[in-house]
C-alpha positions as CSV (number, residue, x, y, z in Angstrom):
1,X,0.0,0.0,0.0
2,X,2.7,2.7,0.8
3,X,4.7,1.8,-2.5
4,X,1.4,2.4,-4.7
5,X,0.9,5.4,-2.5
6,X,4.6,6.5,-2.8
7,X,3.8,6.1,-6.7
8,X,0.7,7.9,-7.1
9,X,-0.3,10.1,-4.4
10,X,-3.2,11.4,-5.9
11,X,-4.6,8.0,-6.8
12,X,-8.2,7.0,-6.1
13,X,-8.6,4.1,-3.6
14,X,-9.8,1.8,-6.7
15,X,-6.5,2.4,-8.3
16,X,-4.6,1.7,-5.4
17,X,-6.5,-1.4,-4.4
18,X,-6.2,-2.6,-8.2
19,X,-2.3,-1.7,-7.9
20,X,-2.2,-4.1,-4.3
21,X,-5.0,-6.6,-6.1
22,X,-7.0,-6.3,-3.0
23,X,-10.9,-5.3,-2.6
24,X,-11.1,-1.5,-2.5
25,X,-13.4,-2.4,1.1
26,X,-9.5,-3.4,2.2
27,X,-7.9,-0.7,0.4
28,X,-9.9,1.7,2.5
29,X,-9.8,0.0,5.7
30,X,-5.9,0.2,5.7
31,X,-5.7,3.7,4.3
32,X,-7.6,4.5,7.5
33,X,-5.4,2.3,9.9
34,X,-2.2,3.8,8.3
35,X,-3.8,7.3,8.8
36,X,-4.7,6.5,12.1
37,X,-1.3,5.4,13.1
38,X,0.3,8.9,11.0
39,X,2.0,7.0,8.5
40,X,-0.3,9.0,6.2
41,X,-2.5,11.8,5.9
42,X,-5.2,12.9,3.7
43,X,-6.6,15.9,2.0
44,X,-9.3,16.1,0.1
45,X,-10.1,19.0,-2.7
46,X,-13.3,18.7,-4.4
47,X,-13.8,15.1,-5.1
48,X,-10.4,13.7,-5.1
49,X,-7.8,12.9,-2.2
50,X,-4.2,13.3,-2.0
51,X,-2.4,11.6,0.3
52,X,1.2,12.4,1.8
53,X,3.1,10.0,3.7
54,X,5.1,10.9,7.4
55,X,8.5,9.3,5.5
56,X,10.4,9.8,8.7
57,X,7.6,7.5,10.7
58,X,9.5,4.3,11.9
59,X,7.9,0.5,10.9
60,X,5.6,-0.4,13.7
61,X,7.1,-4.0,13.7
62,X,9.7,-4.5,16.7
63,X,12.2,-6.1,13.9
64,X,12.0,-3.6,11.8
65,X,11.3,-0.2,13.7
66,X,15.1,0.7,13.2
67,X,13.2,1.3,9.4
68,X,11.7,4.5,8.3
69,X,9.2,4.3,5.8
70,X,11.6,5.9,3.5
71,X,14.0,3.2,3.9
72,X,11.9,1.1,3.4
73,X,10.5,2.7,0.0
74,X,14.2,3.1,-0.6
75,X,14.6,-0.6,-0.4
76,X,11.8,-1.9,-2.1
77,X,12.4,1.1,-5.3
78,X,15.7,-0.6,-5.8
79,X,14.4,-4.0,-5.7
80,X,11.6,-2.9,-8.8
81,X,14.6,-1.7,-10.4
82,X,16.2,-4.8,-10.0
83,X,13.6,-6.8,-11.4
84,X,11.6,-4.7,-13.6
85,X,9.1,-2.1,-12.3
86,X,5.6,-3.9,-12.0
87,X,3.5,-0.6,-11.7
């Protein structure tokens, strides 16, 4: 979710749950935990949403909370180009 995020800010919760090939009902229900737990924030103008993501925000995970969520877009940007981008 962060990556498609990362990738399109401004996408609409149908693109991003296409993107993760999850429900859009799942899409939206971890857009709100994330926001909930300030890994992201929304703003809406008009009818669409942009989201920003708290980049400095460490992993919640005890294993990986040494992480930022920029390391760990870091990590997996460099993986895609790696391998290919799947976007």
């Amino acid at each position: 979710m962060l990556l498609a995020i990362a990738r399109h800010p401004s996408a609409r919760i149908r693109d991003i749950a296409a993107a993760c090939r999850i429900t859009e009902r799942t899409a939206l229900r971890i857009v709100s935990d994330l926001e909930m737990a300030d890994y992201l924030s929304r703003t809406r103008d008009g009818r669409s949403t942009q989201y920003t993501l708290n980049l400095d925000r460490p992993l919640r995970h005890p294993a990986e909370a040494h992480l930022s969520v920029r390391r760990l877009l870091e990590l997996l940007a460099h993986r895609d180009s790696e391998h290919g981008s799947r976007s």
